[in-house]
C-alpha positions in Angstrom: 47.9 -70.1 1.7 51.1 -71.5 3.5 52.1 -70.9 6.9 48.8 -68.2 6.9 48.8 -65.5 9.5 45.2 -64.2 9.7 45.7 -61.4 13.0 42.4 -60.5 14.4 40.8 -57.3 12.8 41.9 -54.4 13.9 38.4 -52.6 14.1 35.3 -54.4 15.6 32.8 -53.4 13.2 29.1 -55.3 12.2 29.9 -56.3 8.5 29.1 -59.8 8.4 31.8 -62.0 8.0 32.1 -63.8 4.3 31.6 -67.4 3.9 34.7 -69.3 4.6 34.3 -71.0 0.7 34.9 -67.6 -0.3 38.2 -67.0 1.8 39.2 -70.5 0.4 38.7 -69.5 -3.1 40.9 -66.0 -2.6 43.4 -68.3 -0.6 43.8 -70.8 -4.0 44.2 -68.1 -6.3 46.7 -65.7 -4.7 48.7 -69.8 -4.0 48.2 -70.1 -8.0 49.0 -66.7 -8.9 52.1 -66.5 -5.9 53.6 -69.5 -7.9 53.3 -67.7 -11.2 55.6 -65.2 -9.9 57.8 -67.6 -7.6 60.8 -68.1 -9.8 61.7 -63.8 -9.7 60.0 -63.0 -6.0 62.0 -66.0 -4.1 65.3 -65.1 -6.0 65.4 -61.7 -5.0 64.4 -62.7 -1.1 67.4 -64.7 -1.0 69.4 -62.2 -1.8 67.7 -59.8 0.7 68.0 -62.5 3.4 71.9 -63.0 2.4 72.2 -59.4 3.0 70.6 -59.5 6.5 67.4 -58.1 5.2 63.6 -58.7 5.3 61.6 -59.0 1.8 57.7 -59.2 1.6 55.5 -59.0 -1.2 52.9 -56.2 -0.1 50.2 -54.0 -0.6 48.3 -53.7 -4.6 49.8 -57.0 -5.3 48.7 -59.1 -2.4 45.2 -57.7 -3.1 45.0 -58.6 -7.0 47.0 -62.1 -6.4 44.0 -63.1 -4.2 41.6 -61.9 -6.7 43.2 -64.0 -9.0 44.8 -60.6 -11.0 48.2 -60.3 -10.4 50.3 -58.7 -13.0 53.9 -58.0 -14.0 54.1 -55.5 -11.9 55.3 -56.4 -8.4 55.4 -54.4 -4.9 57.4 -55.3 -2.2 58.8 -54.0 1.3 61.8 -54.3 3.5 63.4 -53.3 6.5 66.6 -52.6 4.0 67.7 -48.6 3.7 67.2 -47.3 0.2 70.8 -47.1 0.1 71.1 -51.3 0.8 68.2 -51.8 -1.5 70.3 -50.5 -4.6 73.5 -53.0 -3.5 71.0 -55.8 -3.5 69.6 -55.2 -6.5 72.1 -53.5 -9.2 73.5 -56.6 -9.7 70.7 -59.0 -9.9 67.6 -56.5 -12.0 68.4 -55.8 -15.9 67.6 -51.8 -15.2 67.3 -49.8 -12.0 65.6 -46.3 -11.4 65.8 -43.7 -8.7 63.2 -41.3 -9.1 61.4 -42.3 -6.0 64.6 -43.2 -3.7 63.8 -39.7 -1.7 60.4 -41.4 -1.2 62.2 -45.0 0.2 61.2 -46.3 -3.1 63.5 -48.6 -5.9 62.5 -49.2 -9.2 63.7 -51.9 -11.2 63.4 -54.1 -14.4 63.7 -58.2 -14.5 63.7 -60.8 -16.8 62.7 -63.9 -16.4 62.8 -67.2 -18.2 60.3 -69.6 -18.1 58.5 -72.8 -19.5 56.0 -70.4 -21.0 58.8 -67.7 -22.2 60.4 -64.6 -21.1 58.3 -62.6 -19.0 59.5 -58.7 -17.4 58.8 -57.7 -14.5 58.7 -54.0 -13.2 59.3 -54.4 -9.3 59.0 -51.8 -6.7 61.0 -52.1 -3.4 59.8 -49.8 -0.5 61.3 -49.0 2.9 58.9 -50.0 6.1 57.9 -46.4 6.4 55.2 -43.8 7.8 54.6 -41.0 6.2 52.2 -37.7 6.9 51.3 -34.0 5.5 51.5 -30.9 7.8 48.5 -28.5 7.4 50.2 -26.9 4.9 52.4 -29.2 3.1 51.7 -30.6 -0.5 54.6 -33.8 0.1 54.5 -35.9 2.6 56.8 -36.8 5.1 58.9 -39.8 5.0 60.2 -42.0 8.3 61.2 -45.2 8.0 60.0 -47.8 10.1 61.4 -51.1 11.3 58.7 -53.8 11.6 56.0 -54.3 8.8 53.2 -53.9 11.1 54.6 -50.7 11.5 54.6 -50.1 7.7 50.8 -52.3 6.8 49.3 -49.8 9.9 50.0 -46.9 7.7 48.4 -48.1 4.3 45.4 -46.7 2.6 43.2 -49.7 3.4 42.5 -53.1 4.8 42.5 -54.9 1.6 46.4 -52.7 0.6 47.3 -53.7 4.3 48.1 -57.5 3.4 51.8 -59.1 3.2 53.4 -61.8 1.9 56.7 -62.5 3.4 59.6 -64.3 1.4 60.5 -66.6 0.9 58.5 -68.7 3.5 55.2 -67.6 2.2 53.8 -66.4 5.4 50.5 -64.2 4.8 50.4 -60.6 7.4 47.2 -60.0 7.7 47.0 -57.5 11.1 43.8 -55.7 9.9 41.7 -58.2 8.6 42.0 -57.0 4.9 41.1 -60.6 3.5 37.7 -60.6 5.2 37.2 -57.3 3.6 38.3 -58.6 0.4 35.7 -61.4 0.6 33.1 -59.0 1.7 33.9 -56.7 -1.1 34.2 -53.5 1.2 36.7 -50.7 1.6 37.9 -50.1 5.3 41.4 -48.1 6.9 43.2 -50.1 8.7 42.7 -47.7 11.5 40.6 -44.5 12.0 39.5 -42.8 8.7 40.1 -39.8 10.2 44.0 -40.6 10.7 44.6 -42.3 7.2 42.9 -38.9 5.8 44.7 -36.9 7.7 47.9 -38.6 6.9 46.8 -38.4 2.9 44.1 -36.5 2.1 44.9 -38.5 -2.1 43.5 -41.4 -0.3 40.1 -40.4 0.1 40.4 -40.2 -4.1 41.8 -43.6 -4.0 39.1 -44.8 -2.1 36.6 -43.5 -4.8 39.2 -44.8 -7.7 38.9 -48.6 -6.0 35.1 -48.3 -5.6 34.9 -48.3 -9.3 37.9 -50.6 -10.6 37.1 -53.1 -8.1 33.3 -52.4 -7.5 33.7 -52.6 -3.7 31.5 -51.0 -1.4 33.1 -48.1 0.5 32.6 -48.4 4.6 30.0 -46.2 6.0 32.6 -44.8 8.5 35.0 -44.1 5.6 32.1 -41.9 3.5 31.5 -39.6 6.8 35.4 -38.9 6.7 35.7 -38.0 3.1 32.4 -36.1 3.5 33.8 -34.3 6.9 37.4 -33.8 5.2 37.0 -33.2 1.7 38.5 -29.7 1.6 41.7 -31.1 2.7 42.1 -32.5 -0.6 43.1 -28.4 -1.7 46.6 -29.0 -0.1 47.6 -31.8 -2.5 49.2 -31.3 -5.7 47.0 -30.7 -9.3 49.3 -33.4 -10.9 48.2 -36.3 -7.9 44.8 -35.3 -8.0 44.7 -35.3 -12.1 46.4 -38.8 -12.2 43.9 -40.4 -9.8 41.5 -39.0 -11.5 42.4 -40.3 -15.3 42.6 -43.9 -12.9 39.3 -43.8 -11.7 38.1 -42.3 -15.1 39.5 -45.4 -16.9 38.2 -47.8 -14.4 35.8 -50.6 -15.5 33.0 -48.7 -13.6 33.7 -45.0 -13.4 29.8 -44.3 -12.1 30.4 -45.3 -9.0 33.5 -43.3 -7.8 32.2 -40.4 -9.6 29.2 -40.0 -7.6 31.1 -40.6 -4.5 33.1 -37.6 -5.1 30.4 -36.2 -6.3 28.2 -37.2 -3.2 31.1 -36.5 -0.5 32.0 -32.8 -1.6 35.5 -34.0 -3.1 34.8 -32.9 -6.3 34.1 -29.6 -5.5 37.6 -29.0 -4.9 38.9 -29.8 -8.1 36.2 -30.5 -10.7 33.1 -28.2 -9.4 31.7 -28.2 -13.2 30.6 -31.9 -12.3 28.1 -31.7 -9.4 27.2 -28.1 -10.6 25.3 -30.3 -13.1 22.5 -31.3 -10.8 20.6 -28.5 -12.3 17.1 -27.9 -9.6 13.9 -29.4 -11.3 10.1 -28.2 -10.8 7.1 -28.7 -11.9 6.9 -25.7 -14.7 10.5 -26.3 -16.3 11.0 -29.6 -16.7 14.6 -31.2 -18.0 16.6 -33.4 -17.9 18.7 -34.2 -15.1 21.8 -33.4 -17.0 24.4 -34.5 -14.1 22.7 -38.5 -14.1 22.2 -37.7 -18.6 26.2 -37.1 -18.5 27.2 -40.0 -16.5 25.0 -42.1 -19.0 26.8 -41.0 -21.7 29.6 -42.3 -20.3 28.3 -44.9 -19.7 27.4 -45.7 -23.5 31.0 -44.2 -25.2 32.9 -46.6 -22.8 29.9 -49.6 -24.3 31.7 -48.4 -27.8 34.6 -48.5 -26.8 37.4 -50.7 -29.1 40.6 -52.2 -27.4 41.7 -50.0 -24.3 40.0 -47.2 -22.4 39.9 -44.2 -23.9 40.9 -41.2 -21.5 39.4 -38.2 -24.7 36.3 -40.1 -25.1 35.3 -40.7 -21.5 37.3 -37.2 -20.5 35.1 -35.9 -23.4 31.5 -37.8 -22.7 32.0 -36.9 -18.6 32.2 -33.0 -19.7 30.2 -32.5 -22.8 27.5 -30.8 -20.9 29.1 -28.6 -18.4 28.3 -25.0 -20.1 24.4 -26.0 -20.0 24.3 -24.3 -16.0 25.8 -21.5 -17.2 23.9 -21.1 -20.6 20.3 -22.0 -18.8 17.5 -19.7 -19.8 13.6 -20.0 -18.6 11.8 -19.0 -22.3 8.7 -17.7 -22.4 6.7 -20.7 -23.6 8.0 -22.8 -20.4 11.1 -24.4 -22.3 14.6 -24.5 -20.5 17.1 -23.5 -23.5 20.9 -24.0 -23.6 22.2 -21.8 -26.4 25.8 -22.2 -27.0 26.1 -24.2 -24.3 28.9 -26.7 -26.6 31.0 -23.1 -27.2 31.1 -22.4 -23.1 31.8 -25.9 -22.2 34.8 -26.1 -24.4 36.0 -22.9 -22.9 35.1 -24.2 -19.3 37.1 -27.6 -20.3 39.9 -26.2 -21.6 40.2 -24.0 -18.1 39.7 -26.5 -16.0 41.9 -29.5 -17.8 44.4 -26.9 -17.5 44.4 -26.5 -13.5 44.8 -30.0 -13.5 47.9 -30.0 -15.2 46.6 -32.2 -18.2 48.7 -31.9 -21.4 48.2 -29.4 -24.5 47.2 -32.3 -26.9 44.8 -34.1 -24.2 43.3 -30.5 -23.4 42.7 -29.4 -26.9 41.5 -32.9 -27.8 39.1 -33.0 -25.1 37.7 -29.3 -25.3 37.3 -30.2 -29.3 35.1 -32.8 -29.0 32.9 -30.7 -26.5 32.9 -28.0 -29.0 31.5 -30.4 -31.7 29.3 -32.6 -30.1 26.1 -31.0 -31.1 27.2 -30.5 -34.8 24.9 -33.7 -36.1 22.0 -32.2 -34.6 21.6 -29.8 -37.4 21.8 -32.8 -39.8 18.6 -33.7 -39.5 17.2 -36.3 -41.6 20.1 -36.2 -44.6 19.8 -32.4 -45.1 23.5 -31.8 -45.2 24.8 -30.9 -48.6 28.1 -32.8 -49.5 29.6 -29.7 -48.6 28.8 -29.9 -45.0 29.5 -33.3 -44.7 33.2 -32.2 -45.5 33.3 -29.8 -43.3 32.2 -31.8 -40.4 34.9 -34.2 -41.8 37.9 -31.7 -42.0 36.7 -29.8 -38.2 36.5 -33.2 -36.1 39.7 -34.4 -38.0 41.6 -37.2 -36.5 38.8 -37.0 -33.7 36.3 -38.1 -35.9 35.6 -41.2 -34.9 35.8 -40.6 -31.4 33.2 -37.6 -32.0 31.0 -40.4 -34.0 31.0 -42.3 -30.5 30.5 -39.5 -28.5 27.7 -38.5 -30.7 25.8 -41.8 -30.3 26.3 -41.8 -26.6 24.7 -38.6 -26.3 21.2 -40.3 -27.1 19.3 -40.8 -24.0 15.8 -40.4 -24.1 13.8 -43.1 -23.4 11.6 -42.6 -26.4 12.0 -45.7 -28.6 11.1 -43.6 -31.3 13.3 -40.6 -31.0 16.2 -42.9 -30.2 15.9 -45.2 -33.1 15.5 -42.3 -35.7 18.6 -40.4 -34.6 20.2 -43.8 -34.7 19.3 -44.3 -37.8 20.1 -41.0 -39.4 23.8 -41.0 -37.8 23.9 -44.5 -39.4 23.1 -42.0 -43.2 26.2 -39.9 -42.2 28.3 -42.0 -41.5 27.5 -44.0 -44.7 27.7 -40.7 -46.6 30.9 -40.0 -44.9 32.5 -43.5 -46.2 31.3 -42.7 -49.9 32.9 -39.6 -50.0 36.2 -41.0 -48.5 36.5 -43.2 -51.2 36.1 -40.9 -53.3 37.9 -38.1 -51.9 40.3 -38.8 -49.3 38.3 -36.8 -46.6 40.7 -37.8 -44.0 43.4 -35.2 -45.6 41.2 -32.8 -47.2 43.5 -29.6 -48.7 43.1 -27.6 -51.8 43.9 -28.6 -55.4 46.9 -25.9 -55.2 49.5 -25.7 -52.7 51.0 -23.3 -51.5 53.9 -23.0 -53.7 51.9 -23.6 -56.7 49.5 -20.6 -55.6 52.7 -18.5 -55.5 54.3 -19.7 -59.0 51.0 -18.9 -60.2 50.2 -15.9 -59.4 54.0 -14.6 -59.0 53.6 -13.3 -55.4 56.2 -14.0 -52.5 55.2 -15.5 -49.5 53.0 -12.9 -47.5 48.9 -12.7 -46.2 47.7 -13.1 -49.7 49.3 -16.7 -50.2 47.4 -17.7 -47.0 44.1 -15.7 -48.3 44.2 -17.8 -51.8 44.9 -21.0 -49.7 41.6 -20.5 -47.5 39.3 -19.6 -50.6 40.6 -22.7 -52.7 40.1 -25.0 -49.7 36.6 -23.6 -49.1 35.7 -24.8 -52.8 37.4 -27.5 -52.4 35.0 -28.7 -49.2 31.8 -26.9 -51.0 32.7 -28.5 -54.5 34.8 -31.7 -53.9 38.2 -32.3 -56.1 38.9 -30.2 -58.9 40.9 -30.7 -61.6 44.9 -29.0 -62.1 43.0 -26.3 -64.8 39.8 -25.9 -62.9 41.8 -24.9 -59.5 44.3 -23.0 -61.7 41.4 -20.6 -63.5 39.9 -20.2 -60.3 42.8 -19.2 -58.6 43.2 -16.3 -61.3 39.5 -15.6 -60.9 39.7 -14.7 -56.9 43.4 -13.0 -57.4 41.8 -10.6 -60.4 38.8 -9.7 -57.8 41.1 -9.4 -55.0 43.2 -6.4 -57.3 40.1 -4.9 -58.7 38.9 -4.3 -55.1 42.6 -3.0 -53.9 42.2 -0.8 -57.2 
């Protein structure tokens, strides 16, 4: 990289050092990807340097350009107030934002033209700045700063503790984050301890970049989230929820998972999850459902179509999490869950809540716990047309997310088993597109509507119109589509039974 300023590493420690090819190859791509983005980062340096200011592209986006990654959206850092950022930039960006000025933080929009189009840019311009929680406090303090060593010291780790300053080019690098980039390993730039202690979300965000980035978290850095996880209780549900849904969606969600899982984090704010390492001994055998539910998401995010899908993997991570509280020892040495789908929906809904997730998400998620053990009962094809329906009309616009989630829940290692339950979801689901042709399964209702039902039988709206509703849609999802006549005489057939038994 031009006019590169590799400092020594702030931390003796006995990782080896990568292979300089390696440090080569991540110096070529951030050069390839820094010129991609040349034409918007050096304008807006000028500018800062016409204003008396310092500009530096920083943190997230130093990292991904040199693992060849860099998007649209761009972080930098300057000595500039808040208050000078927004005079710099009103009148260059296309749209400015606020919301995070309290925090040293503007937001803004660019355009840019080039050989290959118009591309946008959504920038980020933060003040050098320290921040820190008191023992009680759920927002950090903010103080700015006046050197970026000042600022990089304070990041979350070695590899976010990397700057590029504009327009000259010239890579900060005070902590050795390259090398750990190289090697592929998570470090603070100083004590874990201290970084903790200044954010106790960091110790999450060290478990979210373990599995988008499938690094290797430092020794050291495991003891402090092990030795500090209950600090995690003074940050706010909606941090902890969105880091979460990041590491979630990550390309390899395994791995952070069982880091909060193996550090204590996620006792604080998802216990359900390591309470499934149900004990095991020699006269109850069963499955080890916490390493059976990180399979299974595992296998929905292998089905996955087109982008991650927070309900699925939300869904496939909890599905099992009423089986400790539903566990019985039977008599002839089984372990039995019994309505362990009905409790985990309730435990999902509870807990999705504390975390501040939304209504929809909640009730989307909780659903497809309720329901993922509803093929079981099909068997080999025993379900009458009827059921089918109903299976249909309960998962409604979940359905095919419940059809993955289904499939993922397969994990026995018997050939056998697996290929026959394969096999008969495969008979569903083909029984499932016949009668969608036929019927339009995806909108199931009766043959009457409400009004019709009314005109009929020369009732008001009331109870009884929501009472004739219900009966004709259970015929229509025992008996398929009836004709106009049909749904009519039945109709008349319930309301005469319904006034002979009101007498």
């Amino acid at each position: 990289m031009p006019n590169a300023k590799n400092e020594s590493h702030a931390q003796q420690t006995s990782q080896p050092s990568p292979p300089a090819s390696e440090l080569n190859q991540a110096q070529r791509r951030a050069v390839s990807e820094l010129l991609r983005v040349s034409p918007v980062a050096d304008d807006l340096a000028r500018r800062f340097r016409e204003a008396g200011h310092c500009l530096a592209l920083v943190g997230g986006s130093v990292r991904d350009a040199l693992l060849g990654r860099l998007g649209n959206d761009l972080d930098f850092t300057t000595d500039a107030r808040p208050e000078d950022v927004l005079k710099i930039v009103k009148p260059w960006a296309d749209t400015v934002w606020e919301v995070g000025i309290a925090f040293g933080t503007v937001g803004c929009l660019k355009h840019s033209r080039g050989g290959d189009g118009t591309r946008s840019y959504q920038i980020e311009i933060t003040t050098y700045r320290s921040e820190a929680y008191d023992r009680t406090s759920r927002k950090p303090e903010v103080s700015y700063g006046d050197s970026i060593e000042e600022d990089l010291v304070r990041r979350d780790f070695t590899v976010n503790a990397m700057a590029v300053a504009l327009p000259e080019k010239e890579f900060v690098d005070p902590h050795g984050g390259l090398q750990d980039l190289a090697a592929r390993v998570l470090r603070t730039p100083g004590a874990p301890e201290d970084s903790f202690s200044d954010d106790p979300l960091r110790m999450l965000r060290a478990a979210r970049f373990a599995a988008q980035l499938d690094f290797e978290v430092a020794p050291d850095v495991v003891a402090a989230m092990t030795a500090m996880a209950d600090r995690i209780g003074i940050v706010s549900a909606e941090r902890v929820r969105d880091e979460l849904n990041k590491l979630v969606l990550a390309a390899r969600p395994r791995k952070g998972l069982k880091l909060l899982v193996d550090t204590g984090l996620a006792d604080h704010f998802l216990p359900e999850l390591p309470a499934l390492r149900l004990e095991r001994d020699e006269h109850h055998r069963h499955k080890d459902v916490y390493e059976h539910s990180l399979t299974v998401l595992d296998q929905a995010i292998a089905l996955e179509e087109g982008e991650p899908d927070l309900v699925l993997r939300l869904a496939a991570l909890l599905h099992d999490i009423g089986k400790p509280r539903t566990r019985r020892f039977e008599s002839d040495g089984r372990v039995s869950f019994h309505h362990h789908e009905v409790v985990g929906a309730k435990m999902t809904k509870s807990r999705m809540t504390k975390l501040k997730y939304s209504n929809e998400l909640v009730k989307d998620v909780s659903r497809l716990v309720e329901l993922h053990l509803r093929f079981h009962g099909y068997g080999t094809g025993e379900w009458t047309d009827a059921a089918v329906r109903r299976y249909v009309r309960d998962a409604g616009p979940l359905l095919d997310r419940l059809h993955k989630l289904t499939r993922s829940d397969c994990t026995t290692r018997n050939k056998r088993k697996a290929n026959a339950l394969s096999s008969a979801y495969d008979g569903l689901e083909e029984r499932i597109a016949r009668l969608q042709e036929q019927e339009e399964l995806d909108s199931i209702r009766p043959d009457l509507d409400g009004n019709e039902i009314m005109e009929i039988l020369g009732v008001g709206p009331g109870p009884m119109v929501g009472k004739a509703y219900k009966h004709l849609l259970e015929l229509r999802l025992e008996n398929g589509p009836m004709e106009r006549d049909g749904a009519v005489a039945a109709l008349k057939e319930w309301w005469a039974a319904q006034e002979a038994s009101t007498g």
